[in-house]
C-alpha positions as a Python dict, from the first residue, in 0.01 Angstrom:
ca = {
    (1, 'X'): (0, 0, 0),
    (2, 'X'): (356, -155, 58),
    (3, 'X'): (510, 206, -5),
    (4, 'X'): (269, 360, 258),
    (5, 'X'): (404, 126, 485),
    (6, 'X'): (742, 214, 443),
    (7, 'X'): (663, 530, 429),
    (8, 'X'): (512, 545, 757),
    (9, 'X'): (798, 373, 903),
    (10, 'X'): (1097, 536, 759),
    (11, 'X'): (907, 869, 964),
    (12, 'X'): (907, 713, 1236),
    (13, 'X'): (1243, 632, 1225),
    (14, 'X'): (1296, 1016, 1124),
    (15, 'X'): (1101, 1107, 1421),
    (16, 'X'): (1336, 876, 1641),
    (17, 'X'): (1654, 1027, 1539),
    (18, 'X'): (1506, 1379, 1557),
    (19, 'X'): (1417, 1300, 1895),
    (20, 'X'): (1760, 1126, 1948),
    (21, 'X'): (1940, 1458, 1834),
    (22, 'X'): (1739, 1675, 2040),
    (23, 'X'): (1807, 1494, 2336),
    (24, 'X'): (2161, 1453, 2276),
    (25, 'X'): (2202, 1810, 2190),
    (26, 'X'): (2005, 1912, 2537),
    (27, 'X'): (2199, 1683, 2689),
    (28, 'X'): (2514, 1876, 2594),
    (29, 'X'): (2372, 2200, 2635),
    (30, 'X'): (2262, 2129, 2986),
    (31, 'X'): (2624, 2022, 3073),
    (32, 'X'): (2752, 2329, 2923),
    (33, 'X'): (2509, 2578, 3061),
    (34, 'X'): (2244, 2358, 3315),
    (35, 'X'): (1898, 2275, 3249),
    (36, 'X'): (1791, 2664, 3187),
    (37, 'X'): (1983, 2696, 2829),
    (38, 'X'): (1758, 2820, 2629),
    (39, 'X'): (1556, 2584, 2370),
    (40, 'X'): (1682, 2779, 2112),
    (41, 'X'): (2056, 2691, 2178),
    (42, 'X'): (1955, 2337, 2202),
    (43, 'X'): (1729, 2356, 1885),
    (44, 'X'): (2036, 2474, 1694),
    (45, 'X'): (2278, 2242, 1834),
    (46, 'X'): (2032, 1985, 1669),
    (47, 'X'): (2012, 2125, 1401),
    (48, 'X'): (1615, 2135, 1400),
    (49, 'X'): (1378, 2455, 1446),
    (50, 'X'): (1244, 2539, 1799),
    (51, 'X'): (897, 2414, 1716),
    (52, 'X'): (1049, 2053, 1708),
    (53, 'X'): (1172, 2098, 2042),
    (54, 'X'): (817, 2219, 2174),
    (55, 'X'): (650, 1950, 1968),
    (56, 'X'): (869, 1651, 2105),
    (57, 'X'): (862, 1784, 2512),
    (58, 'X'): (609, 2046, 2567),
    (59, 'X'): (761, 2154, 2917),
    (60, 'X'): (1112, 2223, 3003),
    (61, 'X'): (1025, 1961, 3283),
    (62, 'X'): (939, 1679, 3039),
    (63, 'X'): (1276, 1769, 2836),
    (64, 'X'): (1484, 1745, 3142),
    (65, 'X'): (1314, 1379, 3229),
    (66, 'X'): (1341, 1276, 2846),
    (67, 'X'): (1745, 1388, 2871),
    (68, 'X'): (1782, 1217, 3228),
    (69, 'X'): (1647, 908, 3117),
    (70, 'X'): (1829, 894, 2758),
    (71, 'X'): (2148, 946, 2974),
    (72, 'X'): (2083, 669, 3241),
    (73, 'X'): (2028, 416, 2915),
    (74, 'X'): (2328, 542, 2732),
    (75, 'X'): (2558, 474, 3073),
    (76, 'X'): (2376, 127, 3078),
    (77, 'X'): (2479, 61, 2707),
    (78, 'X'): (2829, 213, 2746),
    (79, 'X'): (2864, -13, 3058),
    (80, 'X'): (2793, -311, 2847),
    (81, 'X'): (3054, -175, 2587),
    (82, 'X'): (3336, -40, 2779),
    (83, 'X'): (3452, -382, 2878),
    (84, 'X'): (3507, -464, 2532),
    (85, 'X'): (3620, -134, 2416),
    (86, 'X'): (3921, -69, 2671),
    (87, 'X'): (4225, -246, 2746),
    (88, 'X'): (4191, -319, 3118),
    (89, 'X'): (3871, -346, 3341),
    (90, 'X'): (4010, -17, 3545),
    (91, 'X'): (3973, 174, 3192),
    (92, 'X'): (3642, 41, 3157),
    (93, 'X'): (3547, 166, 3480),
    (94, 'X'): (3736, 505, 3455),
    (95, 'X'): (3574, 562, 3094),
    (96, 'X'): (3241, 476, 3225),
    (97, 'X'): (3272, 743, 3532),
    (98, 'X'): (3374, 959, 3302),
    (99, 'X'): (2999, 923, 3138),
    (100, 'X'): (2855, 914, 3450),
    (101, 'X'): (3017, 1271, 3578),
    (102, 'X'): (2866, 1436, 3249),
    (103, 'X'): (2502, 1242, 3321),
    (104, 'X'): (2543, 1371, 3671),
    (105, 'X'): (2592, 1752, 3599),
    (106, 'X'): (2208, 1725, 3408),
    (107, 'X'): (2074, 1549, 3731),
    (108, 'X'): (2187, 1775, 4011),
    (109, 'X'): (1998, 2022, 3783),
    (110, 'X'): (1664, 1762, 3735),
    (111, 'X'): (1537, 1878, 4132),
    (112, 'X'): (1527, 2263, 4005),
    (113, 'X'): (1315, 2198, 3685),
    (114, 'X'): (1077, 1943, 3822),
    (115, 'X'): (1067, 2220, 4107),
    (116, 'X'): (760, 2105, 4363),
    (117, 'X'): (691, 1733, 4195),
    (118, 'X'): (950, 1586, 4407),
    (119, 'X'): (725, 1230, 4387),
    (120, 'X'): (856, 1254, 4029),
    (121, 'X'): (1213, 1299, 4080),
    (122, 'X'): (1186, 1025, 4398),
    (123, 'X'): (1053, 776, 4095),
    (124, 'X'): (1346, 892, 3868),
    (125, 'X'): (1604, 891, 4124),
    (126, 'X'): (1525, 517, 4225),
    (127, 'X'): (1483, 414, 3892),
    (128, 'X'): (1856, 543, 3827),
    (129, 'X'): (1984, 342, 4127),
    (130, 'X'): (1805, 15, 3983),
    (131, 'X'): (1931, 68, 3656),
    (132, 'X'): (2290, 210, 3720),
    (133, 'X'): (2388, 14, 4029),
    (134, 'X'): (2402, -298, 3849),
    (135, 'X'): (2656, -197, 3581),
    (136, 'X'): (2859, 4, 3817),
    (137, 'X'): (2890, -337, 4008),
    (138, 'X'): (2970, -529, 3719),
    (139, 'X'): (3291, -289, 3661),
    (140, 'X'): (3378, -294, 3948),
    (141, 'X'): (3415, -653, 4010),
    (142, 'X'): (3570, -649, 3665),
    (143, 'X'): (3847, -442, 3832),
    (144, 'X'): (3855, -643, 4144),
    (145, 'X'): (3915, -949, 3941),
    (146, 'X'): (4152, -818, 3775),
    (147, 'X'): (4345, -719, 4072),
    (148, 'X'): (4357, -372, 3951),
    (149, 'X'): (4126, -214, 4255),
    (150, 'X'): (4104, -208, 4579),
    (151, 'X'): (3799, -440, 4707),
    (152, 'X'): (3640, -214, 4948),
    (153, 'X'): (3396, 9, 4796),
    (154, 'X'): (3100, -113, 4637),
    (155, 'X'): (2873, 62, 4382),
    (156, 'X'): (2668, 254, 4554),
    (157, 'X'): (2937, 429, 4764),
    (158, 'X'): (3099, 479, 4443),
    (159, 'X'): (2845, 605, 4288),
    (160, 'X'): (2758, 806, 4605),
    (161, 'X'): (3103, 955, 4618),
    (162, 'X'): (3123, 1047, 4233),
    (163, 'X'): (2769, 1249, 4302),
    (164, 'X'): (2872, 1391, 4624),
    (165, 'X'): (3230, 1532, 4420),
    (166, 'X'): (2957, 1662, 4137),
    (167, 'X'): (2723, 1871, 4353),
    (168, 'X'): (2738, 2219, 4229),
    (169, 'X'): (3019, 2163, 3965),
    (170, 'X'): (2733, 2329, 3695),
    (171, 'X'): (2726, 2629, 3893),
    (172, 'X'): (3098, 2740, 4007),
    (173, 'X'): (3342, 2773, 3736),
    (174, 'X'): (3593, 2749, 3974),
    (175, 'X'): (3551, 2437, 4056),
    (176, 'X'): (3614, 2094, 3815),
    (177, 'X'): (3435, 1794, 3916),
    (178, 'X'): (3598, 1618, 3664),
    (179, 'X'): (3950, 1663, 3814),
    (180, 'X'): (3854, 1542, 4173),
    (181, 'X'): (3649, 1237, 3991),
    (182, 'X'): (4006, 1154, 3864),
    (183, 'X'): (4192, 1175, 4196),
    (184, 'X'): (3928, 965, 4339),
    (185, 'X'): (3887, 708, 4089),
    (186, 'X'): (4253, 683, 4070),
    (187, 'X'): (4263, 620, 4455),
    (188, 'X'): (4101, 337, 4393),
    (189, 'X'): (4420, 146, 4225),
    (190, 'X'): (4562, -121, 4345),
    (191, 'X'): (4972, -43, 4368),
    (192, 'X'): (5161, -246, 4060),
    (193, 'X'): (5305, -541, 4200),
    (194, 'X'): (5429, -694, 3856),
    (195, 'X'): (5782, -527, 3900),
}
């Protein structure tokens, strides 16, 4: 009976990182190509068959929302990390944005594949605020503390402003959200006053 047990729980554990993969894979497939790459690119970028896809999220819809939402809790983990991980609270933040520009890209393409269930993406979309807003606020007054920032924008015009420089990126190859994310989160630097 004991090896049943284990048995049972070492596929679900399976399951878990299959279902990890796939959404990190769709994740980066949606970045690369927006939320209408085909399954079978995102199948083979986790390394699993195109059933597996169709067996974990049934809709493209429901793979979109599984992506969105592993995103939003991997930006609430890496805010939680970056702190620790970089050497000043303005590379936390920076490193973060940097996250959220890529989580951002999927999202601006959530409205198209939910298409008419815009109660749905209204849920999700306040959800992200209540879960993002908080750690965008704690970098921030990281940075502030720190003396590194200026102490004028809070986290939701932050955020707001990152977004607003994101809208479209997935669609123009012309333009680079990334690039103006930079010049903006650099604007936000307090001038050296050590020398």
């Amino acid at each position: 009976m004991a090896g049943t047990a284990e048995q049972g729980t070492r596929r679900r554990a399976d399951a878990r990182r299959n279902e990890e993969a796939l959404l990190d894979a769709a994740a980066a497939a949606f970045v690369a190509s927006g939320v209408e790459a085909p399954v079978r690119d995102i199948a083979a970028r986790a390394g699993v068959g195109v059933g597996t896809v169709y067996r974990h999220f049934p809709t493209r819809a429901d793979l979109v929302v599984a992506v969105y939402r592993h995103q939003v809790e991997a930006c609430v983990e890496a805010g939680r990390t970056c702190l620790d991980e970089e050497p000043t609270p303005y590379a936390a933040l920076a490193r973060w944005i940097d996250m959220f520009v890529d989580f951002l890209v999927t999202k601006h393409g959530l409205a198209t594949a939910l298409r008419s269930d815009s109660e749905r993406f209204d849920a999700l979309h306040s959800w992200f605020l209540d879960r993002l807003g908080p750690v965008a606020a704690r970098l921030i007054e990281a940075a502030v503390d720190a003396g590194e920032i200026r102490s004028d924008i809070g986290a939701y015009a932050l955020m707001r402003g990152v977004g607003n420089l994101c809208i479209g990126a997935e669609n123009d190859p012309r333009y680079d959200a990334r690039t103006l994310v930079g010049v903006l989160i650099a604007g936000l630097r307090l001038p050296d006053r050590s020398g």
